[in-house]
Legacy VTK file of the C-alpha trace (Angstrom):
# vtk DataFile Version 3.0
C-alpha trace
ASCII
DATASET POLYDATA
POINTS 137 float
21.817 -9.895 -19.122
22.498 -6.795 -16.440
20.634 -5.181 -14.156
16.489 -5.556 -14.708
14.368 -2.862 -12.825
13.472 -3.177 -9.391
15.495 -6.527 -8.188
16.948 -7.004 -5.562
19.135 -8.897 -4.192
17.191 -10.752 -1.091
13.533 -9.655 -1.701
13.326 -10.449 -5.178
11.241 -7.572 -7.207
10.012 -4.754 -5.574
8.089 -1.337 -6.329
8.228 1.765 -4.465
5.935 5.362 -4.766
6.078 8.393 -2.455
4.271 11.346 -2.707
3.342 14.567 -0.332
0.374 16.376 0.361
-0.526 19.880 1.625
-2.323 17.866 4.451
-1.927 16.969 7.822
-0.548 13.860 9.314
-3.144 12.540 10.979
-5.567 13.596 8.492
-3.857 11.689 6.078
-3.932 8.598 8.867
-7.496 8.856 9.395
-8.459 8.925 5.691
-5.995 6.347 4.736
-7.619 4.075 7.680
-10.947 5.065 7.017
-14.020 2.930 5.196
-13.385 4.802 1.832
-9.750 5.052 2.465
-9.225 1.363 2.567
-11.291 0.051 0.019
-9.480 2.984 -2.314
-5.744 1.248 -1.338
-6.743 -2.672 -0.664
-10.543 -2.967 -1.738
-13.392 -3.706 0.095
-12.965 -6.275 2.975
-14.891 -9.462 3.889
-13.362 -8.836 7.387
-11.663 -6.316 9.704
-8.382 -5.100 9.447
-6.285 -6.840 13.024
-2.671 -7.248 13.499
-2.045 -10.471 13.646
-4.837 -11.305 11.827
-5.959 -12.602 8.493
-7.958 -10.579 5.520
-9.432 -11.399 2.440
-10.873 -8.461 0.188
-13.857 -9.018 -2.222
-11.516 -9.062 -5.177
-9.816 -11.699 -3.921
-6.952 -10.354 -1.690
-5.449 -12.192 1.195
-2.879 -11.304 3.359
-1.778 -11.000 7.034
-1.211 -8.006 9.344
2.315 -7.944 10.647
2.839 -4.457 11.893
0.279 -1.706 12.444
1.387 1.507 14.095
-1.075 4.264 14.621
-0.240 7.583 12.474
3.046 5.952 11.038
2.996 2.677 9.499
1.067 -0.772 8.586
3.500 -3.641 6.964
1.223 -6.858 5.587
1.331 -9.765 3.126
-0.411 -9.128 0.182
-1.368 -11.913 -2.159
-3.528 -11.506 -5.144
-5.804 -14.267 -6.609
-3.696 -15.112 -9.471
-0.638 -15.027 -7.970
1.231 -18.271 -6.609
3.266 -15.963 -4.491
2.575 -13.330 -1.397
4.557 -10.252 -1.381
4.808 -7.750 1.577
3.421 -4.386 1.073
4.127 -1.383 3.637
2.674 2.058 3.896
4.197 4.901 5.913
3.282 8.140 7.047
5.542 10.781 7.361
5.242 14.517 7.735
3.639 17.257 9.780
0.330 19.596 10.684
1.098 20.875 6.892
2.202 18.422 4.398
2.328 14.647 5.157
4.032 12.336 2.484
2.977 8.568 1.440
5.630 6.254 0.877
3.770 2.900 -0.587
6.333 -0.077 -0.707
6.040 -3.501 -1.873
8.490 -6.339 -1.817
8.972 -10.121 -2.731
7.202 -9.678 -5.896
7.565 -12.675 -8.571
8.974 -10.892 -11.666
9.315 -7.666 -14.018
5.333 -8.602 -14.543
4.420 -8.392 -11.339
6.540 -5.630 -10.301
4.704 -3.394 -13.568
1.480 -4.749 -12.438
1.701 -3.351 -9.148
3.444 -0.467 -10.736
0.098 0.379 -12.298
-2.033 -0.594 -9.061
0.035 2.021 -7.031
0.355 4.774 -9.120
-3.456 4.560 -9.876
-4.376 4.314 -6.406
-1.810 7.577 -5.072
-3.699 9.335 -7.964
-7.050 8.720 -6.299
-6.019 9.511 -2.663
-4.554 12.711 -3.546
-7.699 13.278 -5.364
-9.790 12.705 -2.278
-7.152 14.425 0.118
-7.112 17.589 -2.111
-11.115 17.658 -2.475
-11.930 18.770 1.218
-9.135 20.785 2.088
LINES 1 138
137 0 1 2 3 4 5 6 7 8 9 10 11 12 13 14 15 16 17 18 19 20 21 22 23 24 25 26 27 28 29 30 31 32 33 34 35 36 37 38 39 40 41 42 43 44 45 46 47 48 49 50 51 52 53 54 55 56 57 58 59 60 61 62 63 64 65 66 67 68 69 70 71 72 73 74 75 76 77 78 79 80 81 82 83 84 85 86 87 88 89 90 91 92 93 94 95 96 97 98 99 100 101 102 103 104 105 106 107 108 109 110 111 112 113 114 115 116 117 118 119 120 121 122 123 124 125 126 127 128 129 130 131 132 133 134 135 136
């Protein structure tokens, strides 16, 4: 059976998008981290966003904040509500005062299933924070 898509070794499935934008750094950041930003890449929360601390979306995502850096990176678990498993999802920052790139990566995901599911998820979301990025240049 050789080599299926996005499995790894250790971490079992995982997913991975990148893309850059004629923005800033920290604009990027802020947005990202923002009211609109969030619900656009995790949904609306029931809570606030803490390291260390629990969250639970209205469409029925849970997780836990392991690692927030300011203007670089936030790692979390990420579990969906019909999923039996959580995966670990990190976001990164990287760039400059002119173009800033998104690198969106999730691990530990169950399957091929999964993996296209969140697949989807990711490359629809990048699609609508470029579109808000772009729109007040």
């Amino acid at each position: 059976m050789g080599n299926q898509v996005g499995k790894t070794k250790d971490v079992g499935f995982q997913f991975g998008i990148r893309k850059t934008f004629p923005v800033s750094t920290k604009r990027v950041w802020d947005f990202l981290f923002s009211k609109k930003g969030i619900n656009i890449w995790l949904g609306q929360l029931k809570n606030e966003l803490q390291i260390k601390k629990d969250y639970e979306t209205e469409n029925g995502i849970t997780g836990l904040i392991r690692v927030f850096e300011a203007n670089s990176h936030i790692r979390l678990n990420w579990k969906s509500t019909h999923w039996e498993n959580t995966s670990t999802v990190q976001i990164r920052v990287i760039g400059n005062q002119t173009k800033t790139t998104i690198a969106i990566h999730q691990e530990k995901l169950l399957d091929a299933e999964q993996r296209a599911e969140m697949k989807v998820y990711w490359n629809k979301i990048m699609k609508e924070i470029g579109t808000e990025l772009l729109r007040y240049r």
